[in-house]
LUMVEXKOL-793748 format. One record per residue (C-alpha): residue in three letters; z, y, x. Coordinates in pm, 1 decimal, always signed. Example, Ala and Ser with C-alpha at 12.3 -4.5 7.8 and 13.67 -1.06 7.14 Angstrom:
! residues 2
SITE, r, c3, c2, c1
SITE, ALA, +780.0, -450.0, +1230.0
SITE, SER, +714.0, -106.0, +1367.0
! end
This chain:
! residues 240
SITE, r, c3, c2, c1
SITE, UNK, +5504.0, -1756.5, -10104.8
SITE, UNK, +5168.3, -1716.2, -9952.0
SITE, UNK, +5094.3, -2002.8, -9689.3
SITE, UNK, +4847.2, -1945.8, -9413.9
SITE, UNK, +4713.3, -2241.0, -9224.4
SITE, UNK, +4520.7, -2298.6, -8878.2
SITE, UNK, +4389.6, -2627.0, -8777.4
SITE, UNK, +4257.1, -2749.5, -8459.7
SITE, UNK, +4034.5, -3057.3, -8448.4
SITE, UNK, +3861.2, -3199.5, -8208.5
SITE, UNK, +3722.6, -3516.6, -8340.1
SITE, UNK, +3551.4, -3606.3, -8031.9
SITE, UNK, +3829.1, -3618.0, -7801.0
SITE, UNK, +4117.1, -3738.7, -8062.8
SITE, UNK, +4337.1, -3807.3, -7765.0
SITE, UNK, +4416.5, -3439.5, -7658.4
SITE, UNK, +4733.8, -3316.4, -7698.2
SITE, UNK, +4858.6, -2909.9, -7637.0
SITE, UNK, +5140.9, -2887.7, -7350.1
SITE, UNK, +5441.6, -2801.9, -7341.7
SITE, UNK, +5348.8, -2448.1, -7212.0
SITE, UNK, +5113.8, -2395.3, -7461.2
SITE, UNK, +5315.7, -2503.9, -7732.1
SITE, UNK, +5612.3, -2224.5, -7591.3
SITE, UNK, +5350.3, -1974.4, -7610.2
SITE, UNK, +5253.9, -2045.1, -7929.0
SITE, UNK, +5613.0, -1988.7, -8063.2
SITE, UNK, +5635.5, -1697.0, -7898.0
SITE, UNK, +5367.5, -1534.6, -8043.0
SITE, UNK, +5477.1, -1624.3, -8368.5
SITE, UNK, +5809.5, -1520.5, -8306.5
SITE, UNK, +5633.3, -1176.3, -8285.4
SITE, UNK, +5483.8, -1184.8, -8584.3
SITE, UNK, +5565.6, -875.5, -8817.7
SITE, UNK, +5663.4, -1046.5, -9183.5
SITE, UNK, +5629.9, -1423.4, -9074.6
SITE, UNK, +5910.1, -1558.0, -9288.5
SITE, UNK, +5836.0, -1922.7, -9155.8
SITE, UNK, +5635.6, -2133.1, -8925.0
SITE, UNK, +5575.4, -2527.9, -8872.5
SITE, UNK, +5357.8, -2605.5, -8599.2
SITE, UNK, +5268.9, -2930.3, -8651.0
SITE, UNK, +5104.3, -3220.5, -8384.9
SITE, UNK, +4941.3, -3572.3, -8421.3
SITE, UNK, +5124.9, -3847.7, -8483.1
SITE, UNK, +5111.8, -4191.9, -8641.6
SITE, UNK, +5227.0, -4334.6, -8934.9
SITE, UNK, +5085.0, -4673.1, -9182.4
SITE, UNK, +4928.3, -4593.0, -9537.4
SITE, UNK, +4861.1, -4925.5, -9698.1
SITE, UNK, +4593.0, -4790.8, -9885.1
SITE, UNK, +4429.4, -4568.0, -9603.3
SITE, UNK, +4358.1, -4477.9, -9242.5
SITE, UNK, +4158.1, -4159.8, -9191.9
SITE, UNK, +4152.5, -4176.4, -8853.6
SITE, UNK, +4321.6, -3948.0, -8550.7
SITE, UNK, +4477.5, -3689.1, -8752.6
SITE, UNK, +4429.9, -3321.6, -8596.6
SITE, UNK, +4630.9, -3227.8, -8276.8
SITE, UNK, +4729.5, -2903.3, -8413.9
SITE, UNK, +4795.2, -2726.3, -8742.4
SITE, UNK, +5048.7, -2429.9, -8770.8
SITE, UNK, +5146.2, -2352.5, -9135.1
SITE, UNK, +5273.8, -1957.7, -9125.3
SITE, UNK, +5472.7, -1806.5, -9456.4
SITE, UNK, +5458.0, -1462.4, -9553.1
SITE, UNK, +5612.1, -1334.7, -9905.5
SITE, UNK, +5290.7, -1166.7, -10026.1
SITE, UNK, +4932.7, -1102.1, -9915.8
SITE, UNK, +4900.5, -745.7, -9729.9
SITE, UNK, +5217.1, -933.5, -9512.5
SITE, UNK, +4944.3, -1203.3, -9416.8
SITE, UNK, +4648.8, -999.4, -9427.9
SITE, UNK, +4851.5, -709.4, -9170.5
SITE, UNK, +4843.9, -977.7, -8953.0
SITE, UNK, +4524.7, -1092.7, -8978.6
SITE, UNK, +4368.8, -781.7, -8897.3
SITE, UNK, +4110.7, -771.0, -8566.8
SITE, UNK, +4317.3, -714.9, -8273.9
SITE, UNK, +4643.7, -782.6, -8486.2
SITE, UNK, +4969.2, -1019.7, -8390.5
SITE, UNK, +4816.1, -1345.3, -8490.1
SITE, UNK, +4490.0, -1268.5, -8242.7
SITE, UNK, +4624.6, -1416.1, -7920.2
SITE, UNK, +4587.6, -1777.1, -8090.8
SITE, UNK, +4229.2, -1745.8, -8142.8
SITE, UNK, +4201.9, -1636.3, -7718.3
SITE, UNK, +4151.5, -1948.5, -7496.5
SITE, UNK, +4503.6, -1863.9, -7263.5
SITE, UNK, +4739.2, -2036.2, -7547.5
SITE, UNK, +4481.3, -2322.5, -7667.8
SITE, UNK, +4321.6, -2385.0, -7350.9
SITE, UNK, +4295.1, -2762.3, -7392.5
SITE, UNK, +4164.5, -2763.7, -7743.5
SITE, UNK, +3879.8, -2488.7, -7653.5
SITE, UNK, +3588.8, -2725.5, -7776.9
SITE, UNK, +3807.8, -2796.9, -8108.4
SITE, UNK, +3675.6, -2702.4, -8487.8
SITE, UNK, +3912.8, -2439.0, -8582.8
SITE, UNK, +3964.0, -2338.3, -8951.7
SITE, UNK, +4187.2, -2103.7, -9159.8
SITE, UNK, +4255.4, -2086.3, -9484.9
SITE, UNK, +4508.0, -1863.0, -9718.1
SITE, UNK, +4680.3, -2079.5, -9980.7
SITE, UNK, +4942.1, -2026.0, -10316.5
SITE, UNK, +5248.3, -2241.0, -10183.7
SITE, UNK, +5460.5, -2387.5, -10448.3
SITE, UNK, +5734.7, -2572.1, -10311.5
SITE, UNK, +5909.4, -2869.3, -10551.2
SITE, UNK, +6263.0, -2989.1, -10579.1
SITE, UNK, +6352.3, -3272.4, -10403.0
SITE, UNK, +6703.4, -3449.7, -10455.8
SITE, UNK, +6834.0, -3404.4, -10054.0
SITE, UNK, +6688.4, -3050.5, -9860.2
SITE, UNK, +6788.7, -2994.1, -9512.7
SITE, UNK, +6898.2, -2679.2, -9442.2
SITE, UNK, +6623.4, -2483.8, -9241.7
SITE, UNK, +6714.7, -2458.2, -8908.4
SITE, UNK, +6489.5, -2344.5, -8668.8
SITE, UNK, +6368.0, -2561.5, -8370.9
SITE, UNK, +6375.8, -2888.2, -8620.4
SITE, UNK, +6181.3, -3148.7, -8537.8
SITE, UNK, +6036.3, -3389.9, -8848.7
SITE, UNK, +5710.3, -3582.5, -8958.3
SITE, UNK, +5497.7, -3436.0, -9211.3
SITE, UNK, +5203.3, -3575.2, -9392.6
SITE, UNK, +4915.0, -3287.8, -9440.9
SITE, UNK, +4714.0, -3386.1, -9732.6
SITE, UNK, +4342.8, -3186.7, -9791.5
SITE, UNK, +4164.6, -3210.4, -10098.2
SITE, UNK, +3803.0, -3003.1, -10017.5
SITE, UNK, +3702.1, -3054.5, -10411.0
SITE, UNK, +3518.7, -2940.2, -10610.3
SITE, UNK, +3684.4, -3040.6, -10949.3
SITE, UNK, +3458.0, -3051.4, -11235.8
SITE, UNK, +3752.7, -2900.8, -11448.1
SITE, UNK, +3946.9, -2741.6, -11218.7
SITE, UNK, +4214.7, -2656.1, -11449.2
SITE, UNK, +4252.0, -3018.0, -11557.6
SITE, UNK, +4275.3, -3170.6, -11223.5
SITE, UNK, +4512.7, -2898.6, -11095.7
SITE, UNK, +4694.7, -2914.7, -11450.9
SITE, UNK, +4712.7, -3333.4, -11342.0
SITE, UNK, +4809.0, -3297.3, -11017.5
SITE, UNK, +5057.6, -3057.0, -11053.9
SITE, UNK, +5239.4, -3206.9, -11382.8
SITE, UNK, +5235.7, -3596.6, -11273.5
SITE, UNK, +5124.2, -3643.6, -10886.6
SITE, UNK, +5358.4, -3359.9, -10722.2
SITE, UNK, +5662.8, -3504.9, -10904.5
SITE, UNK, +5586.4, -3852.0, -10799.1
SITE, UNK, +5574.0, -3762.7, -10445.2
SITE, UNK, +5906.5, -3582.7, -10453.2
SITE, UNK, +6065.7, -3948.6, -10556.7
SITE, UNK, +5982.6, -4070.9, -10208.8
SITE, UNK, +6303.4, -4201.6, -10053.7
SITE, UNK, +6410.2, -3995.6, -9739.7
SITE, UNK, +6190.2, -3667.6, -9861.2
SITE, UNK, +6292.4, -3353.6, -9793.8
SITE, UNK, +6033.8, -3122.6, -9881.7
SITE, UNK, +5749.3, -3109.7, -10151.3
SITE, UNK, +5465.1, -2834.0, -10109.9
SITE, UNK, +5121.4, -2782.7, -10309.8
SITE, UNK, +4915.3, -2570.3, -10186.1
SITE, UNK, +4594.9, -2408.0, -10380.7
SITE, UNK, +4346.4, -2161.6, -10304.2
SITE, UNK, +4316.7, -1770.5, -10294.9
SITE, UNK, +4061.6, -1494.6, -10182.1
SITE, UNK, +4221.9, -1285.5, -9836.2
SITE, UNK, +4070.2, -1077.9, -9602.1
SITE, UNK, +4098.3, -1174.1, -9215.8
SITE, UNK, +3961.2, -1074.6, -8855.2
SITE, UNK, +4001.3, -1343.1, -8684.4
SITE, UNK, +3703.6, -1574.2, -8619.7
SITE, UNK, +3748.6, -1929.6, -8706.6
SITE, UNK, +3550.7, -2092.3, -9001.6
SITE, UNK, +3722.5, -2037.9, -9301.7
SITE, UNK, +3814.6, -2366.7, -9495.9
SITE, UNK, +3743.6, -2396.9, -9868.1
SITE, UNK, +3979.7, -2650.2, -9970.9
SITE, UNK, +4056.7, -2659.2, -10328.8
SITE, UNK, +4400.3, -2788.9, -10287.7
SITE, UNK, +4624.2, -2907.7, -9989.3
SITE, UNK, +4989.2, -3066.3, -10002.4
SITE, UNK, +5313.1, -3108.1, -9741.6
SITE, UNK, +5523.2, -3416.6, -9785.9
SITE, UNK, +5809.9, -3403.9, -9518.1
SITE, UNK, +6050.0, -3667.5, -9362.5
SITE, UNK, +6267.5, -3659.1, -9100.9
SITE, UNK, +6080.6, -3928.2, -8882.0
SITE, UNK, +5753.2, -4089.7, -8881.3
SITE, UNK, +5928.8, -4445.0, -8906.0
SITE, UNK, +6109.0, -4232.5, -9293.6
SITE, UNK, +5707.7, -4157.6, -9352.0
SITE, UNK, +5587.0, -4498.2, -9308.1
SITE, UNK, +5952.1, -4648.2, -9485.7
SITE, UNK, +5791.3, -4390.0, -9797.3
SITE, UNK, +5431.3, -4493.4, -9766.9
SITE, UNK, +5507.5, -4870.9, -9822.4
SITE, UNK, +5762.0, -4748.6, -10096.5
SITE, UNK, +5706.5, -4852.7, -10493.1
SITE, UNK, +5672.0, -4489.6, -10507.4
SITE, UNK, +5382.7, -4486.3, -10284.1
SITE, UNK, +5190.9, -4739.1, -10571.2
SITE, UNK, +5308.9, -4580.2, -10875.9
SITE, UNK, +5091.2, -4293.9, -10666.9
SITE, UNK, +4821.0, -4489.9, -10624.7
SITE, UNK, +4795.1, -4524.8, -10933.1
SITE, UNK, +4795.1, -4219.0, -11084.7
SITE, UNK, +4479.9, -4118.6, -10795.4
SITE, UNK, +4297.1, -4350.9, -11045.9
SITE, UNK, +4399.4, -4105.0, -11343.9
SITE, UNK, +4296.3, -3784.6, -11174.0
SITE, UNK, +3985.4, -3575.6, -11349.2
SITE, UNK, +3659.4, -3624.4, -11217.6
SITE, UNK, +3605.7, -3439.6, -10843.6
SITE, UNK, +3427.7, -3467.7, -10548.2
SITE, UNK, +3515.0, -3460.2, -10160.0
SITE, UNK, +3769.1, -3718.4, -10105.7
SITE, UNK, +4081.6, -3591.5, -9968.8
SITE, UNK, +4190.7, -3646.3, -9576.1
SITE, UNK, +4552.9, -3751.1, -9489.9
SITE, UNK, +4724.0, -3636.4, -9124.7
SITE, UNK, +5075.0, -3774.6, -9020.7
SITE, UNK, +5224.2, -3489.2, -8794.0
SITE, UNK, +5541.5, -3424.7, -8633.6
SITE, UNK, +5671.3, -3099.5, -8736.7
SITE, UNK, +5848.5, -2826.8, -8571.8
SITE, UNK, +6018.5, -2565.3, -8768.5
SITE, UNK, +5984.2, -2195.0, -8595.7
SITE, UNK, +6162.2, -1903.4, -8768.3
SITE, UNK, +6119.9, -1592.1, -8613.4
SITE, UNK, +6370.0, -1314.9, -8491.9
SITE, UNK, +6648.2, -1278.0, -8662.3
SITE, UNK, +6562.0, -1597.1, -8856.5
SITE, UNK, +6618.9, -1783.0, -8596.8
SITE, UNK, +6928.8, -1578.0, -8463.9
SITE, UNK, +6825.7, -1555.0, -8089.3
SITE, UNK, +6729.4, -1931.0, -8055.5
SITE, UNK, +6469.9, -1979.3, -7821.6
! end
């Protein structure tokens, strides 16, 4: 599954938030999307690390699915279905926000209780970025994949597991395109289920193994968001 992400950020006004109107007409131009398997539109929210704080997370990243690359990249085209989210009329109070895109290898990992997807779900999800570079690639990705990714998915209450890594894609919108070498998804039903993992054993055992990782630069960046699930047409059989 290829995973296509937006995110708006503007750090200099953290309290901003989109409306309710804004938000509607953001799902229904996704709705319209030719291909979209899946969306989450995700907003700020809060949640305790007790080995972090990064700050005001973003107040807005949309994570859209598509089941190969010319599905994403038909939709990416200049004057294409996805354009109306780069106009101000949706976004209007985010207009002086850092926007970035980025096209991304999704590999989703079993977790011992999935929810069924039902569109209009609400959840918390924690967005993790990690803008590299590795000085083996390979290794770290080899690492994080083998040991990290399975220690997440041993977080009580999770229901969903995604890594994310980079590939090429051609696009006509104009936001900055991100470089990130690898992002990940961990999902809950509730912040307070996020925060209940995040002070989990689990959460030290990870800790732990951040020590083990290969050598690499950039830090990573960690976002608590609530999470709204948005399938699209007959997906989402006429809810909306």
């Amino acid at each position: 599954m290829i995973c296509y992400f937006i995110v708006f950020h503007d750090r200099a006004a953290p309290q901003l938030r989109i409306s309710a109107q804004q938000k509607e007409a953001a799902i229904q131009c996704l709705r319209a999307v030719p291909g979209l398997r899946k969306a989450l539109l995700h907003t700020a929210e809060q949640a305790t690390d007790p080995y972090l704080d990064d700050g005001p997370p973003p107040q807005l990243a949309l994570q859209l699915y598509f089941d190969d690359i010319g599905a994403l990249e038909a939709s990416l085209r200049h004057n294409g279905p996805l354009e109306p989210l780069a106009g101000e009329a949706i976004f209007a109070s985010l207009a002086y926000a850092e926007v970035t895109q980025q096209a991304m290898l999704a590999r989703s990992f079993d977790v011992p209780d999935p929810p069924q997807l039902r569109d209009g779900d609400v959840g918390c999800t924690y967005l993790v970025a990690y803008p590299g570079p590795a000085q083996d690639f390979n290794a770290w990705l080899t690492h994080y994949i083998g040991a990290h990714a399975s220690l997440m998915c041993r977080f009580p209450g999770v229901r969903a597991v995604e890594v994310c890594t980079r590939i090429d894609y051609c696009s006509g919108l104009p936001w900055r395109r991100a470089e990130c070498m690898l992002r990940n998804a961990v999902a809950f039903a509730s912040p307070a289920a996020l925060t209940a993992a995040l002070h989990s054993p689990v959460r030290h055992e990870m800790r732990a193994d951040f020590r083990e990782f290969p050598p690499y630069e950039g830090g990573n960046t960690h976002a608590p968001m609530e999470t709204l699930t948005v399938l699209p047409g007959a997906l989402a059989g006429g809810h909306g």
